[in-house]
PDB file of N, CA, C and O in Angstrom:
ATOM      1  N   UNK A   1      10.043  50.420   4.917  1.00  0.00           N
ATOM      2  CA  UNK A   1      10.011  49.783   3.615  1.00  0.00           C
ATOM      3  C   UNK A   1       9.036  48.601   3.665  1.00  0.00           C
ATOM      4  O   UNK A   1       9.115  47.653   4.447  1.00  0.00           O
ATOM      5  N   UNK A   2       7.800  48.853   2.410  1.00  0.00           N
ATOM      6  CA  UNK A   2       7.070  47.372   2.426  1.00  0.00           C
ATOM      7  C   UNK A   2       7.923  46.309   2.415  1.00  0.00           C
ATOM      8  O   UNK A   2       9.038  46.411   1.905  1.00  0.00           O
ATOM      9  N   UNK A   3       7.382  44.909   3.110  1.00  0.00           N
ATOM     10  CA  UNK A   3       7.804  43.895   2.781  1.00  0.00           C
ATOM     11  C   UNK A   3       7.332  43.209   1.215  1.00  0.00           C
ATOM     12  O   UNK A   3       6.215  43.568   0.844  1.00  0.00           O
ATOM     13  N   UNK A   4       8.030  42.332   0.350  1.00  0.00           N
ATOM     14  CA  UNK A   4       7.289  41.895  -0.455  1.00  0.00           C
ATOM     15  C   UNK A   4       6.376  40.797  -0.220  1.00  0.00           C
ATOM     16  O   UNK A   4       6.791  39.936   0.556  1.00  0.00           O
ATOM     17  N   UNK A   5       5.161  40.626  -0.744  1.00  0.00           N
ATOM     18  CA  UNK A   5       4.102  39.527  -0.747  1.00  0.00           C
ATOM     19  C   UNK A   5       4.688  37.941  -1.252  1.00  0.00           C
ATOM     20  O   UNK A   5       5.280  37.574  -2.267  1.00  0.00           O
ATOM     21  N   UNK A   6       4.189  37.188   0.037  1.00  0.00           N
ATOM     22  CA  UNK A   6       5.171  35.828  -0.023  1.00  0.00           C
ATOM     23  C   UNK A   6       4.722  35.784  -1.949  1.00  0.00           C
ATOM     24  O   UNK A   6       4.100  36.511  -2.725  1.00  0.00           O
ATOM     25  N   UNK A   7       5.542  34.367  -2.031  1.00  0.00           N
ATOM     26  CA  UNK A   7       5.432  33.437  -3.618  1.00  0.00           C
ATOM     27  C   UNK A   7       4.740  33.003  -3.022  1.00  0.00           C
ATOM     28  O   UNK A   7       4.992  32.809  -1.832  1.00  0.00           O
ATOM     29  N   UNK A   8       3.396  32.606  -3.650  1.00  0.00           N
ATOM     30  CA  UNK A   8       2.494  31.169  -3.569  1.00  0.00           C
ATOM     31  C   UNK A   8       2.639  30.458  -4.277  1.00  0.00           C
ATOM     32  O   UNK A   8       1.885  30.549  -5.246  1.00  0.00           O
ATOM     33  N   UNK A   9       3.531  29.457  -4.287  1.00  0.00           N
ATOM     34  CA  UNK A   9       3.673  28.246  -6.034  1.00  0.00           C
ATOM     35  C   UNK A   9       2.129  27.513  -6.187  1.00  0.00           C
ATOM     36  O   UNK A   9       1.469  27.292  -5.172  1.00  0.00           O
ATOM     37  N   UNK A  10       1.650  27.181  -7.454  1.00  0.00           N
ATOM     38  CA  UNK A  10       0.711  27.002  -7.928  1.00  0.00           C
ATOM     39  C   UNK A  10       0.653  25.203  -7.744  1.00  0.00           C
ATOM     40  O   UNK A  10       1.606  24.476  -8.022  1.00  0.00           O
ATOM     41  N   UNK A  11      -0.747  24.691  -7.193  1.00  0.00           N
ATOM     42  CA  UNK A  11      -0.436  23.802  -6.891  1.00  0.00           C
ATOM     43  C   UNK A  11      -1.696  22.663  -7.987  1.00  0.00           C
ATOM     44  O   UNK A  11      -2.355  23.232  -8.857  1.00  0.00           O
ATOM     45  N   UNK A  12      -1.835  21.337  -7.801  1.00  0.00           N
ATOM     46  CA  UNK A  12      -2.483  20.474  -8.685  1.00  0.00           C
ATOM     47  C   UNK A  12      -4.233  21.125  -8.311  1.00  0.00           C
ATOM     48  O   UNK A  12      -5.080  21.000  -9.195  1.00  0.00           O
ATOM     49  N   UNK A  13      -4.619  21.793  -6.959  1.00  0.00           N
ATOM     50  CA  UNK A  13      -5.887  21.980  -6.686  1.00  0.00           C
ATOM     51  C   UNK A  13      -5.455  23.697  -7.186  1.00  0.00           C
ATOM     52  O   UNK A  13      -6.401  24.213  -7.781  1.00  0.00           O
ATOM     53  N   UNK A  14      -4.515  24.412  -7.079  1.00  0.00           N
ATOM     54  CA  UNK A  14      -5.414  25.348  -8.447  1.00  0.00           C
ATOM     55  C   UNK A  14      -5.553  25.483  -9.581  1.00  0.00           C
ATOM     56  O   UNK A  14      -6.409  26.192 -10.110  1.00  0.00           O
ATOM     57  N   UNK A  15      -4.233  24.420 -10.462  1.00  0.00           N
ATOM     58  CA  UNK A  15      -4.338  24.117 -11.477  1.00  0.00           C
ATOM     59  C   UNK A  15      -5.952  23.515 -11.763  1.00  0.00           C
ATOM     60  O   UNK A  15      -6.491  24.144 -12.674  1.00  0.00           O
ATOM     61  N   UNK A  16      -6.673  22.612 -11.268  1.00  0.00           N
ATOM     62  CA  UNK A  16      -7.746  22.079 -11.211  1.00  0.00           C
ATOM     63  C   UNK A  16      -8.850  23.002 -11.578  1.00  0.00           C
ATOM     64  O   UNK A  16      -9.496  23.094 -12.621  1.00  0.00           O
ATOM     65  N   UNK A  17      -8.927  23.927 -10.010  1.00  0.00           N
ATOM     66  CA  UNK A  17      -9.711  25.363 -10.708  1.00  0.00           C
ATOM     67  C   UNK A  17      -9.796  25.888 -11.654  1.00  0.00           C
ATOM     68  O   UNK A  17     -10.773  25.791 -12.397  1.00  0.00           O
ATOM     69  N   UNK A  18      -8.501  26.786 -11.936  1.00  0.00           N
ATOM     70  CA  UNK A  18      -8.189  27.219 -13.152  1.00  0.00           C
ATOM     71  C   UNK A  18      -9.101  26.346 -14.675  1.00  0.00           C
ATOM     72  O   UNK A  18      -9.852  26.839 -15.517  1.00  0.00           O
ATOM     73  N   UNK A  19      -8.576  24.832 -14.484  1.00  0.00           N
ATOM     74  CA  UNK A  19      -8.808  24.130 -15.879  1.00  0.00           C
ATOM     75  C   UNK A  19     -10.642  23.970 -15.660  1.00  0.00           C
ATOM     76  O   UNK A  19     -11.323  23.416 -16.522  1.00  0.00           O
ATOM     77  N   UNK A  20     -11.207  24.516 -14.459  1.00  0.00           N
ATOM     78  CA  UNK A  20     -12.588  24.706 -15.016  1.00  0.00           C
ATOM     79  C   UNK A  20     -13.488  26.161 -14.643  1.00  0.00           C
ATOM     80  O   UNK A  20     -14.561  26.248 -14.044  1.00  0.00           O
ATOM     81  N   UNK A  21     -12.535  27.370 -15.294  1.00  0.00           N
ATOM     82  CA  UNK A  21     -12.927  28.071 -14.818  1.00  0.00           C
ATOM     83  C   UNK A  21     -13.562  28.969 -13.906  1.00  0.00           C
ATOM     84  O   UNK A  21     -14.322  29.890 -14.206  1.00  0.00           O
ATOM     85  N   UNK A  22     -13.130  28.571 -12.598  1.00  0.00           N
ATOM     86  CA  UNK A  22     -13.497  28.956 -11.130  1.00  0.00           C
ATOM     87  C   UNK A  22     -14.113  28.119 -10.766  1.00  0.00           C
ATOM     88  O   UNK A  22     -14.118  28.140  -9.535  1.00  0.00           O
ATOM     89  N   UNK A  23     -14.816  27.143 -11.248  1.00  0.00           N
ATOM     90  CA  UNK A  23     -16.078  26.448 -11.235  1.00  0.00           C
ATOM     91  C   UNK A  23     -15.856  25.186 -10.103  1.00  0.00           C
ATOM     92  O   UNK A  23     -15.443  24.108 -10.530  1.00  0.00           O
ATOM     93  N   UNK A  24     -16.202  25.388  -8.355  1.00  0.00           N
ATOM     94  CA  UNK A  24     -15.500  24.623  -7.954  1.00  0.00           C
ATOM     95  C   UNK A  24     -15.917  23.345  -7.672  1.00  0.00           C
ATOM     96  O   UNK A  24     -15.284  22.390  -7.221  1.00  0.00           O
ATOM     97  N   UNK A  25     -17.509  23.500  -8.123  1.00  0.00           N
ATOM     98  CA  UNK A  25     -18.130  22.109  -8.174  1.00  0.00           C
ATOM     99  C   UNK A  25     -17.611  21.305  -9.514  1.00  0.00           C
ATOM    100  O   UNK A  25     -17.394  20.103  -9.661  1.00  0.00           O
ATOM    101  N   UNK A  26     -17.492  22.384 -10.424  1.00  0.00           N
ATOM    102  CA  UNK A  26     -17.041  21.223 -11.473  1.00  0.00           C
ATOM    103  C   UNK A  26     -15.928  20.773 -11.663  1.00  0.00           C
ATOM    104  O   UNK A  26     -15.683  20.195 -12.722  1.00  0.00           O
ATOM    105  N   UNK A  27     -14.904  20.936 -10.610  1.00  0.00           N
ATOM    106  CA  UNK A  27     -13.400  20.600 -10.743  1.00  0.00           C
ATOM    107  C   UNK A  27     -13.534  19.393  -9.439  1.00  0.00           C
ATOM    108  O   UNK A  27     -12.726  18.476  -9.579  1.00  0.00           O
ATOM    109  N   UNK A  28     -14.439  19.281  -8.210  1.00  0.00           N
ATOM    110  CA  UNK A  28     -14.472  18.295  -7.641  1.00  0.00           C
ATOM    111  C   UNK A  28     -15.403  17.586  -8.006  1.00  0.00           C
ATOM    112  O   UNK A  28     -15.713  16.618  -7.311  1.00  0.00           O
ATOM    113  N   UNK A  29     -16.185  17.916  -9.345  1.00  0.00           N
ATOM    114  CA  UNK A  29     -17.177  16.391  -9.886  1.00  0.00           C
ATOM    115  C   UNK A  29     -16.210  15.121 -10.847  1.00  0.00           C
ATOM    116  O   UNK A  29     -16.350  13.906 -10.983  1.00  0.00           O
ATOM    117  N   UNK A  30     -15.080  16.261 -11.455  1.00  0.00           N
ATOM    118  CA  UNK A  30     -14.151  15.589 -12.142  1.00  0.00           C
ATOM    119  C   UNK A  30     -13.315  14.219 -11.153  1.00  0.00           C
ATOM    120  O   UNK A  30     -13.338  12.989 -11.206  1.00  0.00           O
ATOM    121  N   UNK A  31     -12.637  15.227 -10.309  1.00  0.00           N
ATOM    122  CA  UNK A  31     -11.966  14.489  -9.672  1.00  0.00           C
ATOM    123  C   UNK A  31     -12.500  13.626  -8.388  1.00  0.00           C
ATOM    124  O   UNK A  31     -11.801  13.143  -7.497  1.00  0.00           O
ATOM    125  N   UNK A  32     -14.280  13.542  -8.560  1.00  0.00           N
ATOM    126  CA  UNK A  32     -14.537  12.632  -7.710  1.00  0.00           C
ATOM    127  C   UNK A  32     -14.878  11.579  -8.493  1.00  0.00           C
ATOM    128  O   UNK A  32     -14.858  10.477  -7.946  1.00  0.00           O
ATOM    129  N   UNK A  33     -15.220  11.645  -9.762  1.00  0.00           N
ATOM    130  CA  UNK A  33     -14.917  10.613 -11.018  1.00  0.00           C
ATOM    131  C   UNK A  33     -14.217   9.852 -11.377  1.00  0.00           C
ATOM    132  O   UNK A  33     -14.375   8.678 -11.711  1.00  0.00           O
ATOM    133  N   UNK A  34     -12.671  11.023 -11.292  1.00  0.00           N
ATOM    134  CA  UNK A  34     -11.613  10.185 -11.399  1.00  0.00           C
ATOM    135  C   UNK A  34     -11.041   9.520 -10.210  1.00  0.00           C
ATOM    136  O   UNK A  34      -9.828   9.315 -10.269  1.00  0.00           O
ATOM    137  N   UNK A  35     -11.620   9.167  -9.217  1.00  0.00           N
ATOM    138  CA  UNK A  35     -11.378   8.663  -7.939  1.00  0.00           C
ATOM    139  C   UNK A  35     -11.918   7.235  -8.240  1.00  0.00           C
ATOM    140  O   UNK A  35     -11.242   6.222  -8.424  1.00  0.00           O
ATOM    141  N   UNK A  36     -13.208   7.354  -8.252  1.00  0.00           N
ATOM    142  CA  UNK A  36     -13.920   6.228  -8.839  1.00  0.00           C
ATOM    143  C   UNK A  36     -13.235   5.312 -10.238  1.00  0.00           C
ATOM    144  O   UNK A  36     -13.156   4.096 -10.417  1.00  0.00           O
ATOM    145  N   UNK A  37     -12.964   6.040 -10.776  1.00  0.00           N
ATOM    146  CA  UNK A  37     -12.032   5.585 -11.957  1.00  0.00           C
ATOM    147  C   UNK A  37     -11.121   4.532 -11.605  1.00  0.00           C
ATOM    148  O   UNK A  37     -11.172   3.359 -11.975  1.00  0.00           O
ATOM    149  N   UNK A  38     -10.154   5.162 -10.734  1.00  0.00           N
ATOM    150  CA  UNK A  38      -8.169   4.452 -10.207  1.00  0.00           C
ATOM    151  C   UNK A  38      -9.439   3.323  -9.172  1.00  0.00           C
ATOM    152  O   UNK A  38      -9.016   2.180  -9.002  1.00  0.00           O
ATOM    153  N   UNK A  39     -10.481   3.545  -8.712  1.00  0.00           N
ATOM    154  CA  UNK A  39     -10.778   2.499  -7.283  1.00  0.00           C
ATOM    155  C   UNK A  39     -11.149   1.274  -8.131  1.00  0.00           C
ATOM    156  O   UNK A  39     -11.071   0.103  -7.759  1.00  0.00           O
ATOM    157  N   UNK A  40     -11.731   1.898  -9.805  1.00  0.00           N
ATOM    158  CA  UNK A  40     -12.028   0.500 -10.128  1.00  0.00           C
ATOM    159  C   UNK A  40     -10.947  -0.082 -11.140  1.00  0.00           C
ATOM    160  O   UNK A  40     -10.936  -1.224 -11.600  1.00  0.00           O
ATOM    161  N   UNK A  41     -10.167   0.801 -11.356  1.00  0.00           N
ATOM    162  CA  UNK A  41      -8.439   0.093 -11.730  1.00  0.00           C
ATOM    163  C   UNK A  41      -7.968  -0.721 -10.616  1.00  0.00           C
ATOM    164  O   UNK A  41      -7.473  -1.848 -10.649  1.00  0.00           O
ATOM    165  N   UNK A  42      -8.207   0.045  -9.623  1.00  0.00           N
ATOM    166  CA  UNK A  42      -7.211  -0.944  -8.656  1.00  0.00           C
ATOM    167  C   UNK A  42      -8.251  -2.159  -8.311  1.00  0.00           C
ATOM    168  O   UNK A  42      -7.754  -3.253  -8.047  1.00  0.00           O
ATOM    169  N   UNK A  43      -9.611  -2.021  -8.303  1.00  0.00           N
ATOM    170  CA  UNK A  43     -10.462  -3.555  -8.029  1.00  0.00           C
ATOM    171  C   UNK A  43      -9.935  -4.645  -9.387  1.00  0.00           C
ATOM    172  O   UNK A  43      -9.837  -5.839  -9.103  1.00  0.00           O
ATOM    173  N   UNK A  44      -9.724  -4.359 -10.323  1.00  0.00           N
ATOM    174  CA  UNK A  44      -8.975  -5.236 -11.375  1.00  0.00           C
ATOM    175  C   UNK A  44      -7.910  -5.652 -11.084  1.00  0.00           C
ATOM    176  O   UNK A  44      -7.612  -6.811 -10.793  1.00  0.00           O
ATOM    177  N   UNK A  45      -6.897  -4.245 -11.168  1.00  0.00           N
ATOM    178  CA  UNK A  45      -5.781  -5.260 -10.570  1.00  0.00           C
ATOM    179  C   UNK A  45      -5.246  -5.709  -9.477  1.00  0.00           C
ATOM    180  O   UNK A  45      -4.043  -5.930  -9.340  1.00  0.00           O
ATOM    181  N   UNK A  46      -6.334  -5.917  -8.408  1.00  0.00           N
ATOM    182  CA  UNK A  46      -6.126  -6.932  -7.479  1.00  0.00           C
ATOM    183  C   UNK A  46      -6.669  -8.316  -7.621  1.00  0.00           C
ATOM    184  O   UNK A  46      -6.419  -9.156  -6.756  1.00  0.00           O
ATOM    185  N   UNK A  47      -7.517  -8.644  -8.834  1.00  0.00           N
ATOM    186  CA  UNK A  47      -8.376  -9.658  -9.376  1.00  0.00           C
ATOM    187  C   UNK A  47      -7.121 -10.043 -10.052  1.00  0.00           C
ATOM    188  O   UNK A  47      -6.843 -11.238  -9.950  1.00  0.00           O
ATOM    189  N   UNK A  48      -6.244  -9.252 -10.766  1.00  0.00           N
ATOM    190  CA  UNK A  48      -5.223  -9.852 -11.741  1.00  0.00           C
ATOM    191  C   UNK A  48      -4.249 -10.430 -11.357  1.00  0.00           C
ATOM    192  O   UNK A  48      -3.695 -11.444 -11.781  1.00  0.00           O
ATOM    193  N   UNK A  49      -3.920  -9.435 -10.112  1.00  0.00           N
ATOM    194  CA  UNK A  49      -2.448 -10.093  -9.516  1.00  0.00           C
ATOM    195  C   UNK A  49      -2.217 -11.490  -8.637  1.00  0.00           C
ATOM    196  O   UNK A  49      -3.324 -11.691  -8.138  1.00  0.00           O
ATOM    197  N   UNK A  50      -1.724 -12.075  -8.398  1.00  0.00           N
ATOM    198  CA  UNK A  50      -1.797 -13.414  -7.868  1.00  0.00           C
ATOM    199  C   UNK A  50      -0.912 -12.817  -6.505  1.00  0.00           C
ATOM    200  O   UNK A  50      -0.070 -11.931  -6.648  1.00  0.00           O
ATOM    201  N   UNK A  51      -1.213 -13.401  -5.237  1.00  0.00           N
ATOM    202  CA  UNK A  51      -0.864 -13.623  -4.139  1.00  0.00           C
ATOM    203  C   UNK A  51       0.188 -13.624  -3.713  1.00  0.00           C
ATOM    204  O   UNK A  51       0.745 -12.815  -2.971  1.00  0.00           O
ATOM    205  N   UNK A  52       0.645 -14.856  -4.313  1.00  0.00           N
ATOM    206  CA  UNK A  52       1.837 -14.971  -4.615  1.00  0.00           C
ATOM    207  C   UNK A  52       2.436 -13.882  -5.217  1.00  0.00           C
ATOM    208  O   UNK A  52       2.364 -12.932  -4.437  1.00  0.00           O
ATOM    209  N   UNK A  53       2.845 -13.660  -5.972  1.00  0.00           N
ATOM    210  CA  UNK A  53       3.396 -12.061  -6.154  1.00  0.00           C
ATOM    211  C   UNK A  53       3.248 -10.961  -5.343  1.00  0.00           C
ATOM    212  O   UNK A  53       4.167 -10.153  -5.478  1.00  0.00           O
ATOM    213  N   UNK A  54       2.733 -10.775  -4.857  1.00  0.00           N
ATOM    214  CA  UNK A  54       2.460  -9.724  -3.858  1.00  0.00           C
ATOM    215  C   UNK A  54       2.998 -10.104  -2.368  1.00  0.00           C
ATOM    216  O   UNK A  54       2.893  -9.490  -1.307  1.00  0.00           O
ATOM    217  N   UNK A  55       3.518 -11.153  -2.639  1.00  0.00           N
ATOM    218  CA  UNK A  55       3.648 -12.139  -1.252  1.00  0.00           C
ATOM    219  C   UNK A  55       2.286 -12.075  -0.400  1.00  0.00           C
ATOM    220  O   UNK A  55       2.535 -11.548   0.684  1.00  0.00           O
ATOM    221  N   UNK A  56       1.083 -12.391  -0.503  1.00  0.00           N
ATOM    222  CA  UNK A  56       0.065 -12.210   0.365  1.00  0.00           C
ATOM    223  C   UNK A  56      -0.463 -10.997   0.490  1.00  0.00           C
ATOM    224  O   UNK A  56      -1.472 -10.920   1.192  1.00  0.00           O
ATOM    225  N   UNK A  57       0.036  -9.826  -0.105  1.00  0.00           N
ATOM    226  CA  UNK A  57      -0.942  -8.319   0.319  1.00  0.00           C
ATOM    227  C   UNK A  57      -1.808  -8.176  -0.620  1.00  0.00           C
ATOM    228  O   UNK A  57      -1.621  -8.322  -1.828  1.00  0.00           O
ATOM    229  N   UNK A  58      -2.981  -7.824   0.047  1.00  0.00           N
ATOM    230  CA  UNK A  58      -3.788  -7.176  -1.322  1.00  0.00           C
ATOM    231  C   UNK A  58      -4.696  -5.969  -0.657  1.00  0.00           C
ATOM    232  O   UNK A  58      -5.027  -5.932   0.528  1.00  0.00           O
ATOM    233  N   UNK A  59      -4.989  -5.110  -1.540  1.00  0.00           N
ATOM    234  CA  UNK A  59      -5.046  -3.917  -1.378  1.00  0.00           C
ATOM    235  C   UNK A  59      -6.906  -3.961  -1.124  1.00  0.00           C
ATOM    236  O   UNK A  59      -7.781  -4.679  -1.607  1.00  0.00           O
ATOM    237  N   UNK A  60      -6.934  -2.785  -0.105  1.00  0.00           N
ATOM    238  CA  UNK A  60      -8.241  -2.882   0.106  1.00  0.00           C
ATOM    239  C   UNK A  60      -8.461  -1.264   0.133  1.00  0.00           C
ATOM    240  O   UNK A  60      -7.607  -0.378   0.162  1.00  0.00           O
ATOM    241  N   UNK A  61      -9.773  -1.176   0.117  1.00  0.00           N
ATOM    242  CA  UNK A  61     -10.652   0.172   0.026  1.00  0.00           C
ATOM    243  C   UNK A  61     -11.212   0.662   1.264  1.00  0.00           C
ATOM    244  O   UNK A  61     -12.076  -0.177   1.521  1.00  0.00           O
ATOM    245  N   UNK A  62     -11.223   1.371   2.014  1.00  0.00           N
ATOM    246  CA  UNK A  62     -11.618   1.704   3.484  1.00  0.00           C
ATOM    247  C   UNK A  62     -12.904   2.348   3.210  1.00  0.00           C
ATOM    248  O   UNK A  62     -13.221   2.495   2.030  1.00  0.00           O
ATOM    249  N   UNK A  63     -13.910   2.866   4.402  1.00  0.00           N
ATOM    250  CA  UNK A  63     -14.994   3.294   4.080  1.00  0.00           C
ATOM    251  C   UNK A  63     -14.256   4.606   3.424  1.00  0.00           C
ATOM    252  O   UNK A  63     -14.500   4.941   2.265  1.00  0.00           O
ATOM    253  N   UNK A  64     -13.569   5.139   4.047  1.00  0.00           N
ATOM    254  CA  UNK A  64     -13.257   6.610   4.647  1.00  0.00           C
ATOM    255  C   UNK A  64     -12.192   7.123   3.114  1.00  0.00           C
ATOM    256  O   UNK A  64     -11.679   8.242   3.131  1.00  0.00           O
ATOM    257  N   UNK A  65     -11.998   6.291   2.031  1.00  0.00           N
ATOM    258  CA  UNK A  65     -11.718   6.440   1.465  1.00  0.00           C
ATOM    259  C   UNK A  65     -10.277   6.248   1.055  1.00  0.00           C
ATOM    260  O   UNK A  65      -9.847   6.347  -0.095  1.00  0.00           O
ATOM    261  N   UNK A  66      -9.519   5.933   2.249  1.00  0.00           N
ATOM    262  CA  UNK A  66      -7.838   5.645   2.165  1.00  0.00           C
ATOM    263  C   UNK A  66      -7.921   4.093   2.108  1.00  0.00           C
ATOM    264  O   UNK A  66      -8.392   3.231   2.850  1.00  0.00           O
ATOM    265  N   UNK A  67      -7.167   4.097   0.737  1.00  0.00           N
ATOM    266  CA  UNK A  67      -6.587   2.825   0.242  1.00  0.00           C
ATOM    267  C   UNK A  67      -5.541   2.467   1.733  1.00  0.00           C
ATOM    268  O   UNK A  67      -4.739   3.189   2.325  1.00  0.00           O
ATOM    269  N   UNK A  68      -5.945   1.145   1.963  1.00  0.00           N
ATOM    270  CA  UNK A  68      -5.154   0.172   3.061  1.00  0.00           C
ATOM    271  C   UNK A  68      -4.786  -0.773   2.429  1.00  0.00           C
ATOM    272  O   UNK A  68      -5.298  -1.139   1.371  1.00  0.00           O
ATOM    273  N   UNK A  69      -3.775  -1.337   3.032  1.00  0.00           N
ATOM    274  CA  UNK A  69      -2.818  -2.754   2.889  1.00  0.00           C
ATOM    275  C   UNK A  69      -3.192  -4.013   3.673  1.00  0.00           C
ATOM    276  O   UNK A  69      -2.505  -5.030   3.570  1.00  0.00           O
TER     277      UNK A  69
END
């Protein structure tokens, strides 16, 4: 007896695909946009937030792309 073919649940990177029609440069031009986008949300609101509130952390940008503390 065949086995059945696993479930693959559908995830935010094929939803992505999908929403640009296979197109896989144009689904990572989006979301290298919107990367740039949140990096310069978060350069604001680390200008906004006071120190004090944060008790002393403030958020930094790595080369490599992972947000550090």
């Amino acid at each position: 007896m065949p086995r059945p073919a696993p479930v693959v649940e559908p995830n935010d990177v094929d939803w992505m695909i999908v929403e640009h029609g296979g197109d896989l440069r144009a689904a990572l031009e989006v979301s290298m946009t919107e990367v740039e986008r949140l990096r310069h949300e978060l350069a604001l609101a680390s200008l906004a937030v006071s120190s004090g509130f944060t008790r002393g952390w403030q958020p930094t940008i790595a080369t490599d792309g992972i947000t550090q503390g």
